[in-house]
Jmol script that loads the backbone (N, CA, C; Angstrom):
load data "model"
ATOM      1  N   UNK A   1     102.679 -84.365 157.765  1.00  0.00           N
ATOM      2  CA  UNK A   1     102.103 -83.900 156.504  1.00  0.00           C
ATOM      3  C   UNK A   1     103.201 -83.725 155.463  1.00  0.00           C
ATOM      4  N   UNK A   2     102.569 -83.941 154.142  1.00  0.00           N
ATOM      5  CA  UNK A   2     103.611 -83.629 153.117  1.00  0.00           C
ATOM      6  C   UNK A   2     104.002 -82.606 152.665  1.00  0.00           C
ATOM      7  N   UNK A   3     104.933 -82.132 152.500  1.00  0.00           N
ATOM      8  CA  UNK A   3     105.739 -80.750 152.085  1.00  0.00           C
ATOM      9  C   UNK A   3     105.979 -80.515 150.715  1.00  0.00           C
ATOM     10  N   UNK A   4     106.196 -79.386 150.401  1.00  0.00           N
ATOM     11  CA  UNK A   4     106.361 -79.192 148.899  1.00  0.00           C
ATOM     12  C   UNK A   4     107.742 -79.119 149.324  1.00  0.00           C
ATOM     13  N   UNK A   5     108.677 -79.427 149.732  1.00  0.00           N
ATOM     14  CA  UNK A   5     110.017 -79.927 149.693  1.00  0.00           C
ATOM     15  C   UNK A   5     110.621 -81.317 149.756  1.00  0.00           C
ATOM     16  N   UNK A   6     109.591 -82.254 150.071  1.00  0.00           N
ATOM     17  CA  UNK A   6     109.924 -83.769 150.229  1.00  0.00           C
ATOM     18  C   UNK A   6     109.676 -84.120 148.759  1.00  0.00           C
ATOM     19  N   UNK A   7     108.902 -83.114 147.699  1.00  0.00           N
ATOM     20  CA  UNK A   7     108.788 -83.783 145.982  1.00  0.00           C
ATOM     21  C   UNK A   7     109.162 -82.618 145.178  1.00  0.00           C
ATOM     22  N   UNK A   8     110.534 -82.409 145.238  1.00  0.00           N
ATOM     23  CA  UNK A   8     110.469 -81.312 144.384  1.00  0.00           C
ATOM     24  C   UNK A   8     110.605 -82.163 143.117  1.00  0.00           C
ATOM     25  N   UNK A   9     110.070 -80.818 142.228  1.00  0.00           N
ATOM     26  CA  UNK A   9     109.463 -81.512 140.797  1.00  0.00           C
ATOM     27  C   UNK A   9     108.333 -82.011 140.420  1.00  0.00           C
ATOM     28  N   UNK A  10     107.918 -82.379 141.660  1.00  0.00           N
ATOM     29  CA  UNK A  10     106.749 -83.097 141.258  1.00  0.00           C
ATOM     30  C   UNK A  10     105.631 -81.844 141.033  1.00  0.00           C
ATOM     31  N   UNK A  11     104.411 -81.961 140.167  1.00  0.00           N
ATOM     32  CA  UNK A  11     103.582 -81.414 139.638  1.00  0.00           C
ATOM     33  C   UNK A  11     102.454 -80.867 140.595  1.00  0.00           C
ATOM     34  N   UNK A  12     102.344 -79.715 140.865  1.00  0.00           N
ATOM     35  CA  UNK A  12     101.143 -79.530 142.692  1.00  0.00           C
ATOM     36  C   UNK A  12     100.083 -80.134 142.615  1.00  0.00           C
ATOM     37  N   UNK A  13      99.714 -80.263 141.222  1.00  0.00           N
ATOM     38  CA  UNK A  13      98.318 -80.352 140.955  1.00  0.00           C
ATOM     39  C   UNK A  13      98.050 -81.842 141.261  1.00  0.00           C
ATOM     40  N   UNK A  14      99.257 -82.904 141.063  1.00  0.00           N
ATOM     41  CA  UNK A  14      99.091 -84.278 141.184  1.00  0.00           C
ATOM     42  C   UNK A  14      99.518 -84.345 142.817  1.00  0.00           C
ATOM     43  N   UNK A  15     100.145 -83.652 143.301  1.00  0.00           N
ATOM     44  CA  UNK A  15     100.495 -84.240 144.834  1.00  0.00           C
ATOM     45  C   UNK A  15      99.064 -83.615 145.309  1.00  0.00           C
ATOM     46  N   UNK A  16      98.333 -83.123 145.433  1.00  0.00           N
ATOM     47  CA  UNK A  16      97.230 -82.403 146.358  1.00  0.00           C
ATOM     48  C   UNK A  16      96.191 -83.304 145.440  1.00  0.00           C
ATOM     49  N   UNK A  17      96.837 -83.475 144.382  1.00  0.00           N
ATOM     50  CA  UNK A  17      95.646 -85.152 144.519  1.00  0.00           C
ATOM     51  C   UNK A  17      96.001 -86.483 144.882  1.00  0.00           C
ATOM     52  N   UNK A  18      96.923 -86.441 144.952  1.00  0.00           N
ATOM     53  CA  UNK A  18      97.465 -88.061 145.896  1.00  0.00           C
ATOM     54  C   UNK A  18      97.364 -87.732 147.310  1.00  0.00           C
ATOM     55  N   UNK A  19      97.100 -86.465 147.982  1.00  0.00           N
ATOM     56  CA  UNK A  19      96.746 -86.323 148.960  1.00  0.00           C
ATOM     57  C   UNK A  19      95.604 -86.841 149.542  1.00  0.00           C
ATOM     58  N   UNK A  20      94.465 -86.150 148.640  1.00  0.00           N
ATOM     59  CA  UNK A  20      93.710 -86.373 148.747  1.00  0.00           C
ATOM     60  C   UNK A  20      93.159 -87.601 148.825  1.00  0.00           C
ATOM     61  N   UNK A  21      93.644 -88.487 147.882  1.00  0.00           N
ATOM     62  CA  UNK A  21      93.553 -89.770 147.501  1.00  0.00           C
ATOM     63  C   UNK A  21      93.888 -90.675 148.950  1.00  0.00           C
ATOM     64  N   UNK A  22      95.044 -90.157 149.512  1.00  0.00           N
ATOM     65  CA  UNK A  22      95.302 -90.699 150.606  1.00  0.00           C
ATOM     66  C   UNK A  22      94.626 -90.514 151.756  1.00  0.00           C
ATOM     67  N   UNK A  23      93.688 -89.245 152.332  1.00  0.00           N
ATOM     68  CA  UNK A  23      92.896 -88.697 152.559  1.00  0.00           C
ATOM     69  C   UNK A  23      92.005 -90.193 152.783  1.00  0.00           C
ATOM     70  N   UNK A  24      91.205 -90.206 151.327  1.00  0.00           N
ATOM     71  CA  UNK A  24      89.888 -90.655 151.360  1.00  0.00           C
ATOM     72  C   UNK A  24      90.351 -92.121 151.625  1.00  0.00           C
ATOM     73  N   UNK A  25      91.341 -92.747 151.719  1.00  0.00           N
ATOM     74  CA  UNK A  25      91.563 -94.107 151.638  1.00  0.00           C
ATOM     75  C   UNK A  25      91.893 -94.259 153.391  1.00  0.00           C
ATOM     76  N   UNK A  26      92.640 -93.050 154.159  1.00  0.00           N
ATOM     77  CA  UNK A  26      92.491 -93.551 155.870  1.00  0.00           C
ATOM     78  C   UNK A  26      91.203 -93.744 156.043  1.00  0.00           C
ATOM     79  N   UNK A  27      90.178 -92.635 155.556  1.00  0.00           N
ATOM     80  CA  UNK A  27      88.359 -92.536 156.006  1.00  0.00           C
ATOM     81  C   UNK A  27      87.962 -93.849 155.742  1.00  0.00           C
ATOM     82  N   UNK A  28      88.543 -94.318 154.761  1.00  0.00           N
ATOM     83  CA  UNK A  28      87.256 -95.633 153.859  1.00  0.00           C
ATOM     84  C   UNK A  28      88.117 -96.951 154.686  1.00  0.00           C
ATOM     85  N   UNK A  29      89.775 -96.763 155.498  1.00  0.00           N
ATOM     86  CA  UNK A  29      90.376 -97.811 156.208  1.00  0.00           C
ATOM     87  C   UNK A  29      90.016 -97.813 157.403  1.00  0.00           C
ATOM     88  N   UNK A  30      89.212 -96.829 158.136  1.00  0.00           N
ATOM     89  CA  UNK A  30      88.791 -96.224 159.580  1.00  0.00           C
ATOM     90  C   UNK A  30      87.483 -96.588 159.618  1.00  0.00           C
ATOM     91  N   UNK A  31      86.149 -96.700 158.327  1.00  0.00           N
ATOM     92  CA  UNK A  31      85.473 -97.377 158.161  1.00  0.00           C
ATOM     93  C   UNK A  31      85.408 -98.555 158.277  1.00  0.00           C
ATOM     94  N   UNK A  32      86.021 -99.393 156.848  1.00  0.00           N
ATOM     95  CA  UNK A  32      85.887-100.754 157.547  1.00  0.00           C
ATOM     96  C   UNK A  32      86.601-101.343 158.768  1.00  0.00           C
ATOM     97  N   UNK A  33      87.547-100.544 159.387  1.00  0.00           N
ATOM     98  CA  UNK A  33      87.656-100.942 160.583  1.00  0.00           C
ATOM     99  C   UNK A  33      86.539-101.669 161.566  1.00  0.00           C
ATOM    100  N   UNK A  34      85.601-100.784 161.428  1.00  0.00           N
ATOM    101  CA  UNK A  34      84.863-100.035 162.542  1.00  0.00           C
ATOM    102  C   UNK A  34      83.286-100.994 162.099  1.00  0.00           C
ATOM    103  N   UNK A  35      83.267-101.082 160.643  1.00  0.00           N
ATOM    104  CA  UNK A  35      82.192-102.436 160.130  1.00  0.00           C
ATOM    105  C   UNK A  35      82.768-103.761 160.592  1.00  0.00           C
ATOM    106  N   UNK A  36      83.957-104.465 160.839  1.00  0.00           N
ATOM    107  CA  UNK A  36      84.313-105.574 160.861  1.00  0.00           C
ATOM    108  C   UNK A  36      84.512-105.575 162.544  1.00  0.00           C
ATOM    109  N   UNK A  37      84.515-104.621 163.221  1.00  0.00           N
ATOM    110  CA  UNK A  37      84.334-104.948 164.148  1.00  0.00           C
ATOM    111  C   UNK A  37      82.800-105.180 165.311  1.00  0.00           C
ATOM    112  N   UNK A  38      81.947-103.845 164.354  1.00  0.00           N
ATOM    113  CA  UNK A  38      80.481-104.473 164.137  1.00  0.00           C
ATOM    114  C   UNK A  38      80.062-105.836 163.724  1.00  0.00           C
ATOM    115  N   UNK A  39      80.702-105.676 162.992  1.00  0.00           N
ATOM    116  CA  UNK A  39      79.791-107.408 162.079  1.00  0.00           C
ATOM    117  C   UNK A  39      80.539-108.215 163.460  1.00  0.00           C
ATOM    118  N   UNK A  40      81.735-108.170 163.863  1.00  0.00           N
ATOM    119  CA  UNK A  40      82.147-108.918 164.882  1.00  0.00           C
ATOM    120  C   UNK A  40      81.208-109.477 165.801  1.00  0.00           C
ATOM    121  N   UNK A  41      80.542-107.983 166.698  1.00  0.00           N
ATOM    122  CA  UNK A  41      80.190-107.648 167.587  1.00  0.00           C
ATOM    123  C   UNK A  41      78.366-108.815 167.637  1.00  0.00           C
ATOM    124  N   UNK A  42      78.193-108.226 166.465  1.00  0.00           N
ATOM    125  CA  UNK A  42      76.771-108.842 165.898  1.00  0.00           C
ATOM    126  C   UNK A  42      76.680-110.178 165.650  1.00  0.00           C
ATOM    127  N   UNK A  43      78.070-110.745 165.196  1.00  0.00           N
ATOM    128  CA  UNK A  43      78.048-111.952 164.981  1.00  0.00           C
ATOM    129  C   UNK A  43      78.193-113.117 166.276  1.00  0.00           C
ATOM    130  N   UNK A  44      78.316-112.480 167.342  1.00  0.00           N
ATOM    131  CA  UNK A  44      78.364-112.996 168.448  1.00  0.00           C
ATOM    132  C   UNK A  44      77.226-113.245 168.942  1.00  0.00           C
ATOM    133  N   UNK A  45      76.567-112.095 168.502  1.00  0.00           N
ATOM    134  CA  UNK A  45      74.798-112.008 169.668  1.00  0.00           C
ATOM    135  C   UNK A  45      74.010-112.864 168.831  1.00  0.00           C
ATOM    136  N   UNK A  46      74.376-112.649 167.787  1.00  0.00           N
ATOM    137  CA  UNK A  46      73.388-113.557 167.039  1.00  0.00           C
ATOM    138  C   UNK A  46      73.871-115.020 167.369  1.00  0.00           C
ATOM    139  N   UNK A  47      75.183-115.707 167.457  1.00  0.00           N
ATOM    140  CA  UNK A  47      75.439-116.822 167.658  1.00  0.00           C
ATOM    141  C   UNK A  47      74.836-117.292 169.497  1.00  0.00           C
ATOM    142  N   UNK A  48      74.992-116.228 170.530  1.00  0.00           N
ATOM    143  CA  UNK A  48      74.555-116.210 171.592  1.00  0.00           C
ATOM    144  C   UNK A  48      72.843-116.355 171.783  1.00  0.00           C
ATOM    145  N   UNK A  49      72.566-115.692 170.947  1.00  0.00           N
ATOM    146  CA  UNK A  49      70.728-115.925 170.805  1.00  0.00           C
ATOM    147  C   UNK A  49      70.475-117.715 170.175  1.00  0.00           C
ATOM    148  N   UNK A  50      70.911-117.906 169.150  1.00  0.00           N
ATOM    149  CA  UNK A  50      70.871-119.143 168.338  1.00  0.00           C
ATOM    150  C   UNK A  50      71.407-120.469 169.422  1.00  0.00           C
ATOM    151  N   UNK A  51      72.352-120.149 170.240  1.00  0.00           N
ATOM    152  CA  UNK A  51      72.697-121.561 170.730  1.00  0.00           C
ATOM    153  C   UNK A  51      72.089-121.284 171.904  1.00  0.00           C
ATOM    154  N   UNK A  52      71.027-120.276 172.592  1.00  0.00           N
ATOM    155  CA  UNK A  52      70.358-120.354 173.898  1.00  0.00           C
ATOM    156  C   UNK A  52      69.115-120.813 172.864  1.00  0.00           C
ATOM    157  N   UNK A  53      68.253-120.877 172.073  1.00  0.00           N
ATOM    158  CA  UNK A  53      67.171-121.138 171.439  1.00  0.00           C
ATOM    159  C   UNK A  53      67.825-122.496 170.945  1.00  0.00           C
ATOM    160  N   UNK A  54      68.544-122.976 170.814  1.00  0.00           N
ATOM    161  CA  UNK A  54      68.640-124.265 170.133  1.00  0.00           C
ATOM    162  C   UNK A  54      68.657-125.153 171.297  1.00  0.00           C
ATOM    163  N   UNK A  55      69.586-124.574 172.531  1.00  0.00           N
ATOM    164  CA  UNK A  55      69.664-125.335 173.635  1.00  0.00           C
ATOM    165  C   UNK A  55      68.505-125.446 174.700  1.00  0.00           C
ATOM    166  N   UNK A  56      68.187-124.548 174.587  1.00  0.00           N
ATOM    167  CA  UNK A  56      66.811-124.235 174.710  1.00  0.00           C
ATOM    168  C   UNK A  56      67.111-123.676 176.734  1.00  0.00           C
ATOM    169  N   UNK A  57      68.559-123.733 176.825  1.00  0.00           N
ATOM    170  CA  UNK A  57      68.949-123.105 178.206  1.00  0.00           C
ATOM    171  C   UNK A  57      69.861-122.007 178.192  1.00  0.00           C
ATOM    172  N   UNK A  58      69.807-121.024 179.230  1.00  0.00           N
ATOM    173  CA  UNK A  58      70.929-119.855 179.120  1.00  0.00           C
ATOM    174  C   UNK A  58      71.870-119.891 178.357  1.00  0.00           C
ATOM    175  N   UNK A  59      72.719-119.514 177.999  1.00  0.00           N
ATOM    176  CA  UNK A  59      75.276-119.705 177.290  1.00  0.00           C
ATOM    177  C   UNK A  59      75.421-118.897 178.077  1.00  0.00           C
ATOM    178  N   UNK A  60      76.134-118.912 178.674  1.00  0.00           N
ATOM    179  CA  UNK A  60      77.028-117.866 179.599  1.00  0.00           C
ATOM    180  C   UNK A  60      78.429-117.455 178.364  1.00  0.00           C
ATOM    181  N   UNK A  61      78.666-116.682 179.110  1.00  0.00           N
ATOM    182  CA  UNK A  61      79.658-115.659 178.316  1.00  0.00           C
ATOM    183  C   UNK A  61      81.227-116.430 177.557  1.00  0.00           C
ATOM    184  N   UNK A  62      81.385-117.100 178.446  1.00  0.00           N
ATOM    185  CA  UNK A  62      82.752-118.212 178.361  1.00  0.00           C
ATOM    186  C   UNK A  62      82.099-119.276 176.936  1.00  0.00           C
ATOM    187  N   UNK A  63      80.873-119.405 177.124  1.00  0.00           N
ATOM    188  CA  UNK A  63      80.891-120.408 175.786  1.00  0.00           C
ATOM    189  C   UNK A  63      80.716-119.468 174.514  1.00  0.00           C
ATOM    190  N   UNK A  64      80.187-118.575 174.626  1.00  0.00           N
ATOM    191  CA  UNK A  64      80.136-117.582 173.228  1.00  0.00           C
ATOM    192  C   UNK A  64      81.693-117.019 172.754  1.00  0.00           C
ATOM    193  N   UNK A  65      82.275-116.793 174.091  1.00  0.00           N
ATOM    194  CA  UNK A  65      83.630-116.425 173.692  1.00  0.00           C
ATOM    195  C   UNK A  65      84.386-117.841 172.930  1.00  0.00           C
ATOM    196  N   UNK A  66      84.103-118.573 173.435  1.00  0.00           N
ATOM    197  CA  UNK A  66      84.364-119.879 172.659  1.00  0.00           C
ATOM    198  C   UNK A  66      84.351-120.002 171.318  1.00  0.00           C
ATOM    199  N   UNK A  67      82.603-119.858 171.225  1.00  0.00           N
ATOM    200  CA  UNK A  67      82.139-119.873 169.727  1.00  0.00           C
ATOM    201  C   UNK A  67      83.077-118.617 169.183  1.00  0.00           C
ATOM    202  N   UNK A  68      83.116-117.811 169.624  1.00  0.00           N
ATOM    203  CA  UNK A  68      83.589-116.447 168.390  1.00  0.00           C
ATOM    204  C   UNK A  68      84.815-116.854 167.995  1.00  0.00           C
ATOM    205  N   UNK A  69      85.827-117.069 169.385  1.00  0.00           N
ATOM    206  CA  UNK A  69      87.346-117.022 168.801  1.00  0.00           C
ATOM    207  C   UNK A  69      87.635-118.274 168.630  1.00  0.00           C
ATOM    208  N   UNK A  70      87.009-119.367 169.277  1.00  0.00           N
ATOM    209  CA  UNK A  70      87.372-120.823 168.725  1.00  0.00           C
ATOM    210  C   UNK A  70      88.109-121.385 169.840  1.00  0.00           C
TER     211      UNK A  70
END
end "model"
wireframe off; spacefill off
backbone 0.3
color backbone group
């Protein structure tokens, strides 16, 4: 955490808002983490549903892993 000795000079009122600022920007980086690895997740099943309906036979796991990472 930041100290009121690592900025001396600096103004309180602006560091406890760049705090903050920094604050809300891990939450909103811990978010889309956590969406892109959803959409990941989703984008698989949906590709796993689509090529058993197109093929019109089972995918086993090895070909979806295929499709996702290439």
């Amino acid at each position: 955490m930041i100290t009121s000795n690592d900025y001396r000079g600096v103004n309180p009122r602006r560091m406890a808002w760049l705090e903050n600022q920094n604050r809300a920007l891990l939450k909103q980086n811990a978010g889309l983490k956590r969406f892109a690895v959803l959409t990941f997740i989703f984008g698989c099943l949906v590709t796993f549903i689509f090529m058993s309906v197109v093929t019109m036979e089972p995918v086993w796991i090895d070909q979806v892993a295929t499709a996702c990472v290439g």
